[in-house]
N, C-alpha and C positions, 0 to 999 in steps of 0.2 A: 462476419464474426469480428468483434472488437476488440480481442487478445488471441495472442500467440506468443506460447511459451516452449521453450525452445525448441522451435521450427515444428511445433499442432498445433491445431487450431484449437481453442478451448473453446467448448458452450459452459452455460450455465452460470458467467459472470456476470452481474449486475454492467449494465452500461456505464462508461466513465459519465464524468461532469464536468463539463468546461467552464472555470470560473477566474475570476480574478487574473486573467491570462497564463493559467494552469489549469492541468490534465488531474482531476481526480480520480484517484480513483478504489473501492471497496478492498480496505486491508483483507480483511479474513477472507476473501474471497481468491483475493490474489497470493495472498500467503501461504494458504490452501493449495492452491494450482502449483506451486512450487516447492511443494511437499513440507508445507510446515505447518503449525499448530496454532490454533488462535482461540483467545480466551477473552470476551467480554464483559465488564462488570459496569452494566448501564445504569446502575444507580451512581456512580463513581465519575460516569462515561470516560473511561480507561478500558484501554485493548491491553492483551498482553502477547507478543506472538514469540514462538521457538520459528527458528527459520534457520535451518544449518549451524554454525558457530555462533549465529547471532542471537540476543535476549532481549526485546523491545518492547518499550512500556510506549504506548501514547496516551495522550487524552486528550478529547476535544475542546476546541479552544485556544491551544496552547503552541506554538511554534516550535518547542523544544522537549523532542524526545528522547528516550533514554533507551542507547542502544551499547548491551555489553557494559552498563554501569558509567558512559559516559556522556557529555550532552551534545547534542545536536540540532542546531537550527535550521528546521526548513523552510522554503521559500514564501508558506503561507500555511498557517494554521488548518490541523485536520478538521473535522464537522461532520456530525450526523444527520444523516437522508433515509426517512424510511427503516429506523435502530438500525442501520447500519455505519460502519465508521469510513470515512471515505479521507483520504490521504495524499496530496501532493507524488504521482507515479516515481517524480525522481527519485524519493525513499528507496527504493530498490537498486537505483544505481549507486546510492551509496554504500550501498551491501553485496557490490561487487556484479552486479549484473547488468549486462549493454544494454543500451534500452533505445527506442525508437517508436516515435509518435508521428504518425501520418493520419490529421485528423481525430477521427476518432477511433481509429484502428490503435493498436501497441503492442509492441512485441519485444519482450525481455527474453533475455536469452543468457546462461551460466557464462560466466565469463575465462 
Protein backbone atom coordinates (compact mmCIF):
# COMPACT_ATOMS: atom_id res chain seq x y z
CA UNK A 1 0.00 0.00 0.00
CA UNK A 2 1.29 3.50 -1.24
CA UNK A 3 -0.14 5.76 1.67
CA UNK A 4 -0.27 5.92 5.34
CA UNK A 5 -2.08 8.41 7.08
CA UNK A 6 -1.56 8.60 10.47
CA UNK A 7 -0.01 5.34 11.28
CA UNK A 8 -3.21 2.97 8.71
CA UNK A 9 -2.63 1.97 6.00
CA UNK A 10 -5.10 3.56 3.44
CA UNK A 11 -6.43 1.53 0.20
CA UNK A 12 -8.32 3.07 -2.34
CA UNK A 13 -5.76 5.89 -3.31
CA UNK A 14 -4.88 6.24 -6.78
CA UNK A 15 -1.00 5.45 -7.03
CA UNK A 16 1.42 8.52 -6.79
CA UNK A 17 3.40 9.62 -10.06
CA UNK A 18 6.82 10.34 -10.09
CA UNK A 19 7.73 13.19 -12.35
CA UNK A 20 9.83 15.95 -12.77
CA UNK A 21 11.80 14.78 -9.60
CA UNK A 22 8.56 14.83 -7.51
CA UNK A 23 6.10 12.74 -5.77
CA UNK A 24 2.61 13.36 -7.07
CA UNK A 25 0.10 12.83 -5.87
CA UNK A 26 -4.44 12.71 -6.30
CA UNK A 27 -5.66 15.78 -4.12
CA UNK A 28 -9.23 14.57 -3.49
CA UNK A 29 -8.09 11.49 -2.69
CA UNK A 30 -5.70 12.37 -0.23
CA UNK A 31 -7.55 15.25 1.08
CA UNK A 32 -10.34 12.81 1.59
CA UNK A 33 -8.10 10.42 3.57
CA UNK A 34 -7.42 13.18 5.93
CA UNK A 35 -10.85 13.98 6.45
CA UNK A 36 -11.48 16.86 4.26
CA UNK A 37 -13.63 17.95 1.43
CA UNK A 38 -13.05 18.30 -2.23
CA UNK A 39 -14.71 19.99 -5.05
CA UNK A 40 -13.87 19.65 -8.75
CA UNK A 41 -14.88 21.94 -11.46
CA UNK A 42 -13.19 20.37 -14.71
CA UNK A 43 -14.44 22.69 -16.93
CA UNK A 44 -12.35 25.27 -15.01
CA UNK A 45 -9.81 22.51 -13.98
CA UNK A 46 -9.88 23.96 -10.44
CA UNK A 47 -10.03 21.82 -7.30
CA UNK A 48 -11.42 23.36 -4.21
CA UNK A 49 -10.66 21.54 -0.91
CA UNK A 50 -11.77 22.32 3.01
CA UNK A 51 -9.13 20.50 4.83
CA UNK A 52 -9.30 21.49 8.69
CA UNK A 53 -8.47 25.48 9.03
CA UNK A 54 -7.27 25.45 5.59
CA UNK A 55 -9.48 26.77 2.12
CA UNK A 56 -7.45 25.84 -1.13
CA UNK A 57 -8.21 26.57 -4.54
CA UNK A 58 -5.78 24.79 -7.21
CA UNK A 59 -5.88 24.62 -10.86
CA UNK A 60 -3.90 22.82 -13.31
CA UNK A 61 -1.18 24.17 -14.69
CA UNK A 62 -0.43 26.83 -12.41
CA UNK A 63 2.38 26.60 -9.57
CA UNK A 64 0.53 29.03 -7.43
CA UNK A 65 -2.14 28.10 -5.10
CA UNK A 66 -4.46 29.59 -2.97
CA UNK A 67 -4.52 28.59 0.38
CA UNK A 68 -6.64 30.63 3.31
CA UNK A 69 -6.70 33.59 0.58
CA UNK A 70 -2.89 33.70 0.29
CA UNK A 71 -0.41 32.50 -2.35
CA UNK A 72 1.76 29.81 -2.55
CA UNK A 73 4.30 28.53 -4.87
CA UNK A 74 4.81 24.97 -5.34
CA UNK A 75 7.79 23.20 -6.50
CA UNK A 76 6.01 22.24 -9.83
CA UNK A 77 2.74 22.78 -11.39
CA UNK A 78 -0.35 20.41 -10.38
CA UNK A 79 -1.91 18.35 -13.72
CA UNK A 80 -4.44 16.14 -14.57
CA UNK A 81 -4.31 12.11 -14.94
CA UNK A 82 -7.21 10.21 -15.78
CA UNK A 83 -9.91 13.72 -14.31
CA UNK A 84 -8.15 13.36 -11.64
CA UNK A 85 -6.04 16.36 -10.09
CA UNK A 86 -2.67 15.29 -9.01
CA UNK A 87 -0.45 17.74 -6.79
CA UNK A 88 3.31 18.06 -5.72
CA UNK A 89 2.80 15.52 -1.95
CA UNK A 90 4.70 18.38 -0.31
CA UNK A 91 1.28 20.59 -0.30
CA UNK A 92 0.45 18.90 2.77
CA UNK A 93 3.50 19.53 4.49
CA UNK A 94 2.72 23.02 4.16
CA UNK A 95 -0.48 22.45 5.93
CA UNK A 96 1.22 21.35 8.82
CA UNK A 97 1.62 17.56 8.26
CA UNK A 98 5.16 15.44 8.46
CA UNK A 99 5.40 13.89 5.57
CA UNK A 100 7.76 11.03 4.44
CA UNK A 101 8.39 9.52 0.95
CA UNK A 102 10.22 6.11 0.67
CA UNK A 103 9.77 5.54 -3.02
CA UNK A 104 6.50 5.18 -3.71
CA UNK A 105 5.16 4.48 -0.32
CA UNK A 106 4.08 8.01 1.90
CA UNK A 107 3.04 8.62 4.85
CA UNK A 108 1.59 11.98 6.26
CA UNK A 109 0.95 12.21 9.56
CA UNK A 110 -1.04 15.40 11.92
CA UNK A 111 1.64 17.11 13.14
Amino acid sequence: MPYKIDGFDIDGITEPILGEGTTFVPLANVAQSLGGYADFDSALKVAKIKLGEYDLQVQADNPIVDINGMPLELQAAPFIDSDMMFVPVRLFEKLGYKMAVDGSHISLDAA
